[in-house]
DSSP file (Angstrom, degrees, kcal/mol; ACC not computed):
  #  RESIDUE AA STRUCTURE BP1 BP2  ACC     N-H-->O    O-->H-N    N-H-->O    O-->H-N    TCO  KAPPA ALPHA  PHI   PSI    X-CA   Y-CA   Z-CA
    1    1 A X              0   0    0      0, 0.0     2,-0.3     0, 0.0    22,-0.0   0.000 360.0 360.0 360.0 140.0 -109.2   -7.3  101.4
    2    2 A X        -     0   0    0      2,-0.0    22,-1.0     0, 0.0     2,-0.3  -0.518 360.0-173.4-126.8  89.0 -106.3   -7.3   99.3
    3    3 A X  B     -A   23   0A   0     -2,-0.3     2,-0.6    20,-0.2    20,-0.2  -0.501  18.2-141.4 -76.7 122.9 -106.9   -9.7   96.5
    4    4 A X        -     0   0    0     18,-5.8    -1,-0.1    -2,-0.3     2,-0.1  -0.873  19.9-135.0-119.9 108.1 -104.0  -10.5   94.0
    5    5 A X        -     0   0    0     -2,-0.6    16,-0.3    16,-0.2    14,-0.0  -0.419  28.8-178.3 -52.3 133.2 -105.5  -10.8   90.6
    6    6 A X        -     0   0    0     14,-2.0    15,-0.2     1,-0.3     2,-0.2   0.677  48.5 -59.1 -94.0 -42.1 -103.7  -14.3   88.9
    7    7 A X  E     -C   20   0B   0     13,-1.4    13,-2.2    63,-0.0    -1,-0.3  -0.843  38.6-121.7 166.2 159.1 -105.0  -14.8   85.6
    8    8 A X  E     -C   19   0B   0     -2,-0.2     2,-0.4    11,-0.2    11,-0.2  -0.566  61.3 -69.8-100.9 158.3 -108.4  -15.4   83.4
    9    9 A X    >   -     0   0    0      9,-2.1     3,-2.0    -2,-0.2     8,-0.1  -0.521  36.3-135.5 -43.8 112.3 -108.8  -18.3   81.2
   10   10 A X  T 3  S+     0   0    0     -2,-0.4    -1,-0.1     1,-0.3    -3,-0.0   0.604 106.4  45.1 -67.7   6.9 -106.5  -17.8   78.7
   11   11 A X  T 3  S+     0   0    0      3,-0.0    -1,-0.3     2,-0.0    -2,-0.1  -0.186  77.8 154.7-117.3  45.3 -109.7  -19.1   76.3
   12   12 A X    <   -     0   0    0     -3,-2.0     6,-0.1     1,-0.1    -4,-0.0  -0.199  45.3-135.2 -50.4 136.6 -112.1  -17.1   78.0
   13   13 A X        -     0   0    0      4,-0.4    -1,-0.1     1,-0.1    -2,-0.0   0.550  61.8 -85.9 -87.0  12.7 -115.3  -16.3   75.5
   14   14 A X  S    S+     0   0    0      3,-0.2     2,-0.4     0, 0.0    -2,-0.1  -0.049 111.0 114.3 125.4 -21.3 -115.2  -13.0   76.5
   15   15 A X  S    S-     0   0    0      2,-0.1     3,-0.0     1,-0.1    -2,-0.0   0.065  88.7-122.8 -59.8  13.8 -117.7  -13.7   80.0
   16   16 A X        +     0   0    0     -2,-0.4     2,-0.2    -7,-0.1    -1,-0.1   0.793  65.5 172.3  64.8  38.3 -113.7  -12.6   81.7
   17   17 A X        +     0   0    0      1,-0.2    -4,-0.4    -8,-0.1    -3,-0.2  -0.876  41.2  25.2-128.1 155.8 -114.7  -16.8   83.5
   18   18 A X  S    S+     0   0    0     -2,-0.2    -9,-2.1    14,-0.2     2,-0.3   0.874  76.8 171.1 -76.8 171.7 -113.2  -18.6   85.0
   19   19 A X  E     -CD   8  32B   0     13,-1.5    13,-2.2   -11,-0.2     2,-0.3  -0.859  22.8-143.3-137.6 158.7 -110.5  -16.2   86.9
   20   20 A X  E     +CD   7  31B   0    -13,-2.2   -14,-2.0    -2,-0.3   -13,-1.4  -0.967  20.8 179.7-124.2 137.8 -107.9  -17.3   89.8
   21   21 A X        -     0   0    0      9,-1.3     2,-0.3    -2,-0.3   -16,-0.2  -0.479  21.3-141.1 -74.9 167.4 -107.2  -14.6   92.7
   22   22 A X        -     0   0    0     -2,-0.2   -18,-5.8     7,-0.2     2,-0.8  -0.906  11.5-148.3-151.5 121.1 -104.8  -15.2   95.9
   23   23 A X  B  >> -AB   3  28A   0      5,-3.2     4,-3.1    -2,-0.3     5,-0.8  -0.745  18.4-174.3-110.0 107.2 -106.4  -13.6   98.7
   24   24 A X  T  45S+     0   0    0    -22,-1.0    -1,-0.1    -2,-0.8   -21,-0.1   0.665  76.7  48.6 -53.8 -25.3 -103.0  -12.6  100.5
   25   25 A X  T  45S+     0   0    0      1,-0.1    -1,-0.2   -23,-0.1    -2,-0.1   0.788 117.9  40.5 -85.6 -50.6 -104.5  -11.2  104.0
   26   26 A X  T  45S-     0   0    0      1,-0.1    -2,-0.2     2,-0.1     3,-0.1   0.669 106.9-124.1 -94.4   9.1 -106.9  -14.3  104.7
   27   27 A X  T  <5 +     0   0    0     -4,-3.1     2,-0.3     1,-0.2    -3,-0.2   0.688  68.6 117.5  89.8  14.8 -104.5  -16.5  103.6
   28   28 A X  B   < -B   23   0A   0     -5,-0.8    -5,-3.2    46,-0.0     2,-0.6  -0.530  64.0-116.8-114.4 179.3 -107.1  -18.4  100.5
   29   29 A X        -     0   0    0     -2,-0.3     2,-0.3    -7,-0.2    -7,-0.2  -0.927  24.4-155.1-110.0 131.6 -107.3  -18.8   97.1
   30   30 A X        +     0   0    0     -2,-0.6    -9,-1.3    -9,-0.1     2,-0.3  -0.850  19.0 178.2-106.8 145.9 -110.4  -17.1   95.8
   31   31 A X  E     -D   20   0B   0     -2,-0.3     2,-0.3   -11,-0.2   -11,-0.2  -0.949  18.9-155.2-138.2 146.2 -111.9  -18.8   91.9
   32   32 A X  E     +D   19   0B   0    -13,-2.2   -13,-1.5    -2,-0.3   -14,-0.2  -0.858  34.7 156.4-112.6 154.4 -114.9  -17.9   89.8
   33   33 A X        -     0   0    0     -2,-0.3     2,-0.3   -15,-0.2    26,-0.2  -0.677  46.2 -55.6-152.8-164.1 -116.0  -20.8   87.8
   34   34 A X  E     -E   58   0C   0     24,-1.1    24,-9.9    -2,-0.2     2,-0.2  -0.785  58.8-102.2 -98.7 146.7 -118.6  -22.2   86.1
   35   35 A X  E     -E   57   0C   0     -2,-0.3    22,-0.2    22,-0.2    -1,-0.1  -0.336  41.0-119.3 -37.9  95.4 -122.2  -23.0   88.2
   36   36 A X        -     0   0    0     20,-1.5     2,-0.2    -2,-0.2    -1,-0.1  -0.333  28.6-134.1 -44.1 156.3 -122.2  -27.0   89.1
   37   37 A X        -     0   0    0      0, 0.0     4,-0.4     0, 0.0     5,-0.1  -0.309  34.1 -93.9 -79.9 180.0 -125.5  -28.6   87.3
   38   38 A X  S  > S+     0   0    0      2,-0.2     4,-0.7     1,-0.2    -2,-0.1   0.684 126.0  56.2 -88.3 -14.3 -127.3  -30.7   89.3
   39   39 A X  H >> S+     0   0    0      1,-0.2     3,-5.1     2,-0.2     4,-2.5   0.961 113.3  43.4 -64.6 -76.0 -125.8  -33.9   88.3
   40   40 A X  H 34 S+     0   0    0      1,-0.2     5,-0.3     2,-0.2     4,-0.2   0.717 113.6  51.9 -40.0  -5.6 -122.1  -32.4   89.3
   41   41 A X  H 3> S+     0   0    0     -4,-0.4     4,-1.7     3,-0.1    -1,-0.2   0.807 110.9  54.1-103.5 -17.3 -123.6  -31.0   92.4
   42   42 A X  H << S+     0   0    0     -3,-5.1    -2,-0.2    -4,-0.7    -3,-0.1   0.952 106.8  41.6 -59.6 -60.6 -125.0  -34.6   93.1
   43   43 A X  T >< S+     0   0    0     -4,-2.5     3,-5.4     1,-0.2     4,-0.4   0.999 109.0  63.3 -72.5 -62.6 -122.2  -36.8   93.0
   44   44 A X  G >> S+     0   0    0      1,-0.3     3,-3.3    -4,-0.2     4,-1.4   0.914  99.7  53.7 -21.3 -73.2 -120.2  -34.4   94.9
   45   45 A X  G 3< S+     0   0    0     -4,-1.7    -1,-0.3    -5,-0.3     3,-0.2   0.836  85.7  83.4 -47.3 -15.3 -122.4  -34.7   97.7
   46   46 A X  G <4 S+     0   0    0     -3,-5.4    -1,-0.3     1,-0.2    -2,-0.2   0.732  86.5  50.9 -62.9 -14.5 -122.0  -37.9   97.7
   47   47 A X  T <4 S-     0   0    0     -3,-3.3    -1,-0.2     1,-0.5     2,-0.2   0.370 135.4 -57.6 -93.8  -8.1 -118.7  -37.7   99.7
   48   48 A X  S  < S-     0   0    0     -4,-1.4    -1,-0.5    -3,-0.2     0, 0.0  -0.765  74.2 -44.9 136.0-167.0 -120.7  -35.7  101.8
   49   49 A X        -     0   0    0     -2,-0.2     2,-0.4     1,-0.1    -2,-0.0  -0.020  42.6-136.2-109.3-178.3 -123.2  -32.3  102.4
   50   50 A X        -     0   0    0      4,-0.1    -1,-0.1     6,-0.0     6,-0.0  -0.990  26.5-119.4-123.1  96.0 -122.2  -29.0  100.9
   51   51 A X    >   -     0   0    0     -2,-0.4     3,-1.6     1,-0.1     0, 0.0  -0.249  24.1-114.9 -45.3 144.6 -122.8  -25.9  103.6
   52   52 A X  T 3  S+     0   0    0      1,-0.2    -1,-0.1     3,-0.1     0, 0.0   0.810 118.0  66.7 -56.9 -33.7 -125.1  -23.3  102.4
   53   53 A X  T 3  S+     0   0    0      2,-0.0    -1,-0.2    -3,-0.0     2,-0.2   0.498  97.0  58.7 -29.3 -32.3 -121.8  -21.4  102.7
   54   54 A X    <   -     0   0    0     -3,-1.6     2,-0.4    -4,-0.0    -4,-0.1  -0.648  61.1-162.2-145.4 145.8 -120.1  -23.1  100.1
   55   55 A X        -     0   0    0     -2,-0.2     2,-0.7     2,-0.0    -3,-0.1  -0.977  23.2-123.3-140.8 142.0 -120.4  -23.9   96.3
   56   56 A X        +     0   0    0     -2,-0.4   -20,-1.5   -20,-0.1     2,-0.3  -0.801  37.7 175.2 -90.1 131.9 -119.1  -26.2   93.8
   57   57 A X  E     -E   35   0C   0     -2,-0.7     2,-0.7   -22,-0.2   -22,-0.2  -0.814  16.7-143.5-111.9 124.3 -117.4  -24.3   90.9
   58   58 A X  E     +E   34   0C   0    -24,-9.9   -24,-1.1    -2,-0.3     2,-0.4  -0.794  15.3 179.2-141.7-161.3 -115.7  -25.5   88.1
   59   59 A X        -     0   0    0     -2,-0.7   -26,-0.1   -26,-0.2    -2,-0.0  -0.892  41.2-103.4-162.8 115.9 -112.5  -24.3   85.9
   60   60 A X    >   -     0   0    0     -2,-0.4     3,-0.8     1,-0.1    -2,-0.0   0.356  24.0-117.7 -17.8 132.2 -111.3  -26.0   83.2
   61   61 A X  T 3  S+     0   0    0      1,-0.2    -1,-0.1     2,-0.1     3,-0.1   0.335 114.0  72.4 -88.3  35.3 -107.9  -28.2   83.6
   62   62 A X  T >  S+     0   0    0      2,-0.1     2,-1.9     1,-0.1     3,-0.9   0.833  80.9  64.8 -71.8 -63.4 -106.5  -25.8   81.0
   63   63 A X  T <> S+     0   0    0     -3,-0.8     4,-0.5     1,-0.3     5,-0.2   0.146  79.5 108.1 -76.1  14.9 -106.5  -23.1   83.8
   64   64 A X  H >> S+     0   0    0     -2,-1.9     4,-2.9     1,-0.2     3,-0.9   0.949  79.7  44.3 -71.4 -40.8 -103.5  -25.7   85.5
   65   65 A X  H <> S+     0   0    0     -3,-0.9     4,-1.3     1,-0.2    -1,-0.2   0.777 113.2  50.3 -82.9 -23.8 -100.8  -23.7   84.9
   66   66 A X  H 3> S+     0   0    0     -4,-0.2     4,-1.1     2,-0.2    -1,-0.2   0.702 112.2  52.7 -56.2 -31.2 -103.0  -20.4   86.3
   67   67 A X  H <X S+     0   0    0     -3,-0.9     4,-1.6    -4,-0.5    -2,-0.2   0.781 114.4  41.6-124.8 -59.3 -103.8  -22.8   89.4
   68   68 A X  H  < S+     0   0    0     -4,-2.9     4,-0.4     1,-0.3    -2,-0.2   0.896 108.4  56.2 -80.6 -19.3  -99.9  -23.4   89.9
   69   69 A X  H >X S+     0   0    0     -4,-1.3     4,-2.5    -5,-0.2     3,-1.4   0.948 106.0  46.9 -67.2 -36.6  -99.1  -20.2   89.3
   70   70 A X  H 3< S+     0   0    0     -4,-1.1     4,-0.3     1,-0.3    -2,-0.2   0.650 118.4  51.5 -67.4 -21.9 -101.7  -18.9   92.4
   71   71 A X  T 3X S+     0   0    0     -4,-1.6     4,-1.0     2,-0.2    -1,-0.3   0.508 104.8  51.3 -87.4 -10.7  -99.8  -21.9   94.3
   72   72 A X  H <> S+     0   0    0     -3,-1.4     4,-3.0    -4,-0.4    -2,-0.2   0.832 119.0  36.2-123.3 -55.5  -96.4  -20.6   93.4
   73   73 A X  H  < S+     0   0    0     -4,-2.5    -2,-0.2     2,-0.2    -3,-0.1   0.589 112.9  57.6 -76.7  -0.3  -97.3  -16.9   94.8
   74   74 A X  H >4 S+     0   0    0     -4,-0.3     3,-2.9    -5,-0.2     5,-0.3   0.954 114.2  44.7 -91.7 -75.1  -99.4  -18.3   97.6
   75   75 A X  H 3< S+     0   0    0     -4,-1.0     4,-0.2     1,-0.3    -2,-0.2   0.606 111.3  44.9  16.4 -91.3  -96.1  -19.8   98.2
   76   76 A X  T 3< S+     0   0    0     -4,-3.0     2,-0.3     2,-0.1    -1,-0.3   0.145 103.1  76.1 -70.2   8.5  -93.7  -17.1   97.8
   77   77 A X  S X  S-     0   0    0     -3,-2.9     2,-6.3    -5,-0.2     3,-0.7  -0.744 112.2 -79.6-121.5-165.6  -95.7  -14.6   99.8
   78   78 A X  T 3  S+     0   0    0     -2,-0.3    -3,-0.1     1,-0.2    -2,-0.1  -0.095  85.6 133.9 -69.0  55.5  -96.1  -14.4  104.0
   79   79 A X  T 3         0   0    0     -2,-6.3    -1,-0.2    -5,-0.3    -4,-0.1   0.559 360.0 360.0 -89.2  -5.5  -99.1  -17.7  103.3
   80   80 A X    <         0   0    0     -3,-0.7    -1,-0.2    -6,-0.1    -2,-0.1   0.571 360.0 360.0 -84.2 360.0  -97.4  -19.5  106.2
C-alpha cells in the first residue's frame, strides 16, 4: 500500500484525529475521524443502508483546506 500521509487536524487534542491520507496505488482517499453516534448513524441511513464494510466517520469542516489539499494531490498524481 503506499499511503501518502496529508495532514492531522491542525487542532488535534493530541488523539493525532482526525488525519487525511491519499491512497495513491488504489486510487482513494483514506480518513480517520470521529465514531458516528447513533443519531448521526441514523439519519444517514436514511438515504439508505450502510454495508457492514463501511462506516460513517466524521472530520471537522476545519480540516477543508486538509480535504482540498488530498484533492489537489489526488489530482496532481497518476489518480486518472
Amino acid at each position: 500500500m503506499a499511503l501518502r500521509f496529508i495532514a492531522k487536524d491542525p487542532n488535534t487534542n493530541g488523539d493525532n484525529c482526525p488525519t487525511v491520507w491519499l491512497d495513491e496505488e488504489k486510487q482513494e482517499f483514506v480518513f480517520q475521524g470521529w465514531k458516528a453516534d447513533d443519531t448521526l448513524e441514523e439519519e444517514c441511513l436514511s438515504t439508505g443502508p450502510i454495508p457492514d464494510t463501511e462506516a460513517v466517520v466524521r472530520l471537522p469542516a476545519r480540516m477543508m483546506d486538509v480535504i482540498r489539499e488530498a484533492c489537489d494531490a489526488a489530482e496532481g498524481s497518476a489518480l486518472r
